[in-house]
C-alpha positions as CSV (number, residue, x, y, z in Angstrom):
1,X,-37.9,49.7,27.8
2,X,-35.5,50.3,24.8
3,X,-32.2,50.4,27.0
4,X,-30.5,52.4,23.8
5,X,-33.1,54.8,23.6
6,X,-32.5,55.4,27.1
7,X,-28.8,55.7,27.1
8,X,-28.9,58.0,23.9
9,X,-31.6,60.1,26.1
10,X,-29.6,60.2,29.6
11,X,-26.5,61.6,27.4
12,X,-28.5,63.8,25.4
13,X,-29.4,65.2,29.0
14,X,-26.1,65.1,30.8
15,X,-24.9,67.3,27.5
16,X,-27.6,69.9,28.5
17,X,-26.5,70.0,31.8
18,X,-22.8,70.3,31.3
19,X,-23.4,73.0,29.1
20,X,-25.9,75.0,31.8
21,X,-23.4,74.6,34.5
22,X,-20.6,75.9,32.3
23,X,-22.4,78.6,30.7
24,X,-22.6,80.1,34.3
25,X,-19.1,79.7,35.6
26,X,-16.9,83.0,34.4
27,X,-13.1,83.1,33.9
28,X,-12.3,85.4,36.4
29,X,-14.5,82.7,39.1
30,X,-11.8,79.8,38.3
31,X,-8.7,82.3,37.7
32,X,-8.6,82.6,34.0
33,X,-7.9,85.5,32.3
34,X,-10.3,87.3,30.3
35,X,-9.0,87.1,26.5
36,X,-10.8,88.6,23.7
37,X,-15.0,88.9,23.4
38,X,-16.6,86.2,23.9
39,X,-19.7,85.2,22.0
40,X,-21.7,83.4,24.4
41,X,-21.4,83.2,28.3
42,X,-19.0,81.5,31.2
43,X,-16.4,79.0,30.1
44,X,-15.3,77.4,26.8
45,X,-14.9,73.7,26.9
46,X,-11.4,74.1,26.3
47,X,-10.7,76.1,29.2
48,X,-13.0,73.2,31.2
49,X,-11.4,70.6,29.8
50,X,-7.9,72.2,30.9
51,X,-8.9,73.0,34.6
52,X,-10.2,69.2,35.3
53,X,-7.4,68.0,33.5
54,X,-9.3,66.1,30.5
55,X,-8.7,65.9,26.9
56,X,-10.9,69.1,25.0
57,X,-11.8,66.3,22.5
58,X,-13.4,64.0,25.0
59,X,-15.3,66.4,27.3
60,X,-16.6,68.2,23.6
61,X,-17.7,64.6,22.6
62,X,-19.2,64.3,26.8
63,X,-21.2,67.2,26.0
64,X,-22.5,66.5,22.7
65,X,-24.0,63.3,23.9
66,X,-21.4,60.5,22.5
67,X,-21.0,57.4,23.6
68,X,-18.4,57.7,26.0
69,X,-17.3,56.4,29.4
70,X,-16.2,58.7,32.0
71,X,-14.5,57.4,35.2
72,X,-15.4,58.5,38.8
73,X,-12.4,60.5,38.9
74,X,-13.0,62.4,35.8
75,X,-16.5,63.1,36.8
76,X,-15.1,64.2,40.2
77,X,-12.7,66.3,39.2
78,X,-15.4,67.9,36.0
79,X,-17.8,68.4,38.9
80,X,-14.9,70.9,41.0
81,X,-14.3,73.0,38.0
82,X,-18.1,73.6,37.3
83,X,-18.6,74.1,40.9
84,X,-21.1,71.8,41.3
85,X,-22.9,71.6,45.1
86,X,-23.7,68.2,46.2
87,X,-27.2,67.7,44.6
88,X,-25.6,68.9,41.2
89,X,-22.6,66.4,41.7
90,X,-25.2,63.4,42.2
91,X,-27.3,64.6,39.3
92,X,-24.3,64.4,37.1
93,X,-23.1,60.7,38.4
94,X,-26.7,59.5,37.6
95,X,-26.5,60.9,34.6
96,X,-23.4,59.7,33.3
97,X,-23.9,56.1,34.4
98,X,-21.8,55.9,37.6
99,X,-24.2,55.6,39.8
100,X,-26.7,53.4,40.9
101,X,-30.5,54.2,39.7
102,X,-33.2,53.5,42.6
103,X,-35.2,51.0,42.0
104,X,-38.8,51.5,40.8
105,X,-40.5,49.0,43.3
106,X,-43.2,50.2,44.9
107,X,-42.9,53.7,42.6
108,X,-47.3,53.6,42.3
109,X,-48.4,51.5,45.3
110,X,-49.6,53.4,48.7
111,X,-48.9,50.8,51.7
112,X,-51.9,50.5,54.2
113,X,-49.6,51.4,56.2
114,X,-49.3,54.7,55.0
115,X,-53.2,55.3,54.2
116,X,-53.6,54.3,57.8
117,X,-51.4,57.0,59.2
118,X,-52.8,59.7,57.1
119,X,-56.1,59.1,58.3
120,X,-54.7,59.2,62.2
121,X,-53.1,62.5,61.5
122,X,-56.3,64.3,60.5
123,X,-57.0,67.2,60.4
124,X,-52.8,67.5,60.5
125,X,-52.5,67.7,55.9
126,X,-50.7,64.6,54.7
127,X,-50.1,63.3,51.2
128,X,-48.1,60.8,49.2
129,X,-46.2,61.2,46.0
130,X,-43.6,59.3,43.8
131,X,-40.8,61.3,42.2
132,X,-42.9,62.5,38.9
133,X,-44.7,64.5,41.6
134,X,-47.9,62.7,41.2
135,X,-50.2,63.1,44.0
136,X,-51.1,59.1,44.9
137,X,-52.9,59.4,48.1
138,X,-54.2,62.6,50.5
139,X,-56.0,62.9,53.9
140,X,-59.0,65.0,54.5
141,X,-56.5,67.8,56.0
142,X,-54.7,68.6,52.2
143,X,-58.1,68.9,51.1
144,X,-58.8,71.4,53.3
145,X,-55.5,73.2,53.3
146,X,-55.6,73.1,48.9
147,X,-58.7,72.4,48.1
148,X,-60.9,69.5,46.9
149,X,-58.7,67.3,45.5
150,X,-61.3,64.6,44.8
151,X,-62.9,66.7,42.6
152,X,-59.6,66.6,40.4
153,X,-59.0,63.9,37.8
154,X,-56.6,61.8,38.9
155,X,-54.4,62.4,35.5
156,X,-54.4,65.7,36.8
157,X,-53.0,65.0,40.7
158,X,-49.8,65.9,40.0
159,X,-47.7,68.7,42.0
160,X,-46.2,70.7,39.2
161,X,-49.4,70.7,37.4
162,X,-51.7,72.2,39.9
163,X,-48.9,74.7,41.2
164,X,-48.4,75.6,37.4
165,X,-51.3,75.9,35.9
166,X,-53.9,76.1,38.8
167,X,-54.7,79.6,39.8
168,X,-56.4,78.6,43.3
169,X,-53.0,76.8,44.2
170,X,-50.9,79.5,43.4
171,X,-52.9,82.0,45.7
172,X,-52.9,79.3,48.4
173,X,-49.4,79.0,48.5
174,X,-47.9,82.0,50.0
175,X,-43.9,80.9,49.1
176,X,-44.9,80.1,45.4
177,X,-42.1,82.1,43.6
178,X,-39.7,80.0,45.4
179,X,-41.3,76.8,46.0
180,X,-42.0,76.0,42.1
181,X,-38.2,76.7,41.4
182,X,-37.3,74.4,43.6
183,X,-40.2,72.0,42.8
184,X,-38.8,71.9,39.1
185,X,-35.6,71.3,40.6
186,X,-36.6,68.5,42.0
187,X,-38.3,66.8,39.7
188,X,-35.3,67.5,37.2
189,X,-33.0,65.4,39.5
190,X,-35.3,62.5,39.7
191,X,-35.8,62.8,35.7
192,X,-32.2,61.5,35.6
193,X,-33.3,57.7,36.4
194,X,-37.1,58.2,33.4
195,X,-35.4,60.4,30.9
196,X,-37.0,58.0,28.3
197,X,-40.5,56.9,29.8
198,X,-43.0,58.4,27.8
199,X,-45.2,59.8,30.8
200,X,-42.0,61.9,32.1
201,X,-41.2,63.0,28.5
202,X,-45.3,64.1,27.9
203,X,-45.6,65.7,31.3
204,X,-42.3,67.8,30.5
205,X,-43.7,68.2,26.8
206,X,-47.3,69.6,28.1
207,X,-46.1,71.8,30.7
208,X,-43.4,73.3,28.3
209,X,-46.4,74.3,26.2
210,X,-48.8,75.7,29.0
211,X,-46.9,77.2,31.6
212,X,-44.5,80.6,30.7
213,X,-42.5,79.6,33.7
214,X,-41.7,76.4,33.6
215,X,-40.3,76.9,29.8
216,X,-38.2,79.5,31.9
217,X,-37.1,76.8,34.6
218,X,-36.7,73.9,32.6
219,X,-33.5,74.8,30.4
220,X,-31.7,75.8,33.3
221,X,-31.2,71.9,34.5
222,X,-31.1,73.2,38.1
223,X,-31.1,70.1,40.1
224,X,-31.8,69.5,44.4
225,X,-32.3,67.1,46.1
226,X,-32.9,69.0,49.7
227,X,-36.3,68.6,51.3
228,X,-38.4,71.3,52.0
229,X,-39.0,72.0,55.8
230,X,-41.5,74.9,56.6
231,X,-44.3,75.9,54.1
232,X,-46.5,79.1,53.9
233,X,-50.2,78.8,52.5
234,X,-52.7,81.2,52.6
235,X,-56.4,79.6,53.2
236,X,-59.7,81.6,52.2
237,X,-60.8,81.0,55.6
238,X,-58.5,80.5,58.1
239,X,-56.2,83.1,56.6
240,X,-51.9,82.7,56.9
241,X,-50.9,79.0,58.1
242,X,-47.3,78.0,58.9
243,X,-46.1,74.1,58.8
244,X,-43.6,72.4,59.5
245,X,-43.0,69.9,56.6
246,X,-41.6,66.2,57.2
247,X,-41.1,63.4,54.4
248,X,-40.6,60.0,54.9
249,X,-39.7,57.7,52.8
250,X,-41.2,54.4,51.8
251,X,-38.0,52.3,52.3
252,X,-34.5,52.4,50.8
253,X,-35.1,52.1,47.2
254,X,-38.8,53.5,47.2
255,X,-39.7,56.6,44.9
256,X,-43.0,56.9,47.5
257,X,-42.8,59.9,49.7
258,X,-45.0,60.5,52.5
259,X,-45.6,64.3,53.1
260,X,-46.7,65.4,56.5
261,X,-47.5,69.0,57.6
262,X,-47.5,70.2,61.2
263,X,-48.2,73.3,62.3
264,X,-45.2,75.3,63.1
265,X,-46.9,77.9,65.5
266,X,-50.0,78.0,68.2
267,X,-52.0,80.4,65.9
268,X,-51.9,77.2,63.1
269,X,-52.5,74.6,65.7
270,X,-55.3,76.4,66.6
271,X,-57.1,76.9,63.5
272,X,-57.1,73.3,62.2
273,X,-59.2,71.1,64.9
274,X,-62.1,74.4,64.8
275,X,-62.1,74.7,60.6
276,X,-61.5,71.2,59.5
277,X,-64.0,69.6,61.4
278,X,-66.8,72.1,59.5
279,X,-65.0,71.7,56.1
């Protein structure tokens, strides 16, 4: 990996996500006074660099992608005056160097481990993913709950590509206006630690080009890191299903997430064992 290339690419990116979160903050939200008309929205970098207490030159240069240092402190005190919440505050430390990536081990393999629980929680939905949001492993339960993901390429098994550009997903999952937001949020924090690995940058490139909303979602640089805990999906035959969503992780510095869905009511419960076992 060219570790320049990288670097220029991380800044490039923390640039366009200093400038989001300013661009939303207005004066009157940090006490400023409102002077004159203003061309574009929120604050100007002088009044940010004045509130964190940081030389106008140096944040400008921060911003347009320079090679700079920040410390922890200035970072710290940057992240107050933009507001930032917690998973905002951890996006910008990655970004900015300070702090340390995860590692990629284990970032493609599914333990046996894992593959072996799946299969005991059937006809519970299970699946496994690494932070691009690929789709590396699935019981015969999310196949049933989404549809039949063996007959999907395996380039194609990736979360933000079926819930963008797969109609039958989209009608399955009743939460969709909120969950892809926050999907795309996700995958934009973990994008911090790939910004220059080419199948990040194509994934982003392709769904840029096919999907209306995710051009919408993408310039934003809204960040989370906060798991999702109950999801909706509507299935053609069983009809409204409710889960209760747990992730564990592969281990400490693992990008492999194991997805489990239990059902959050009787009315779910109920409907698994009778349907699954036909399906």
């Amino acid at each position: 990996m060219d570790t320049v290339r990288e670097a220029r690419a991380r800044r490039g990116e923390l640039g366009d996500f200093l400038k989001s979160r300013r661009a939303r903050i207005t004066p009157e939200q940090v006490g400023l006074p409102t002077v004159g008309r203003r061309r574009t929205p929120g604050l100007r970098r002088e009044e940010v660099s004045q509130l964190a207490g940081v030389g106008v030159t140096w944040y400008t240069w921060l911003e347009q992608g320079r090679d700079i240092n920040a410390s922890e402190q200035v970072l710290v005190a940057i992240s107050r005056t933009l507001r930032l919440d917690q998973h905002e505050q951890a996006h910008l430390f990655t970004l900015a160097g300070s702090a340390e990536p995860p590692s990629d081990a284990g970032g493609h393999a599914v333990s046996p481990s894992m593959t072996a629980m799946m299969a005991k929680l059937d006809p519970y939905p299970a699946m496994v993913t690494n932070a691009r949001c690929d789709v590396l492993a699935h019981n015969r339960g999310y196949s049933w709950l989404m549809g039949d993901l063996g007959a999907i390429p395996l380039s194609e098994r990736n979360l933000l590509v079926q819930s963008l550009l797969n109609p039958e997903w989209r009608a399955r999952s009743v939460d969709w206006e909120e969950q892809v937001p926050r999907l795309v949020a996700g995958f934009r924090a973990a994008w911090a630690d790939h910004v220059s690995e080419p199948a990040w940058k194509s994934l982003v490139k392709r769904l840029t080009a096919e999907s209306p909303l995710f051009e919408q979602l993408w310039p934003r640089c809204d960040v989370t890191r906060e798991p999702v805990t109950t999801r909706r999906f509507e299935h053609p035959a069983a009809g409204l299903l409710t889960f209760t969503v747990t992730q564990l992780n592969a281990g400490p510095h693992s990008e492999i997430t194991m997805s489990t869905f239990t059902p959050a009511d009787d009315e779910t419960a109920a409907k698994l064992p009778i349907l699954s076992s036909t399906n």
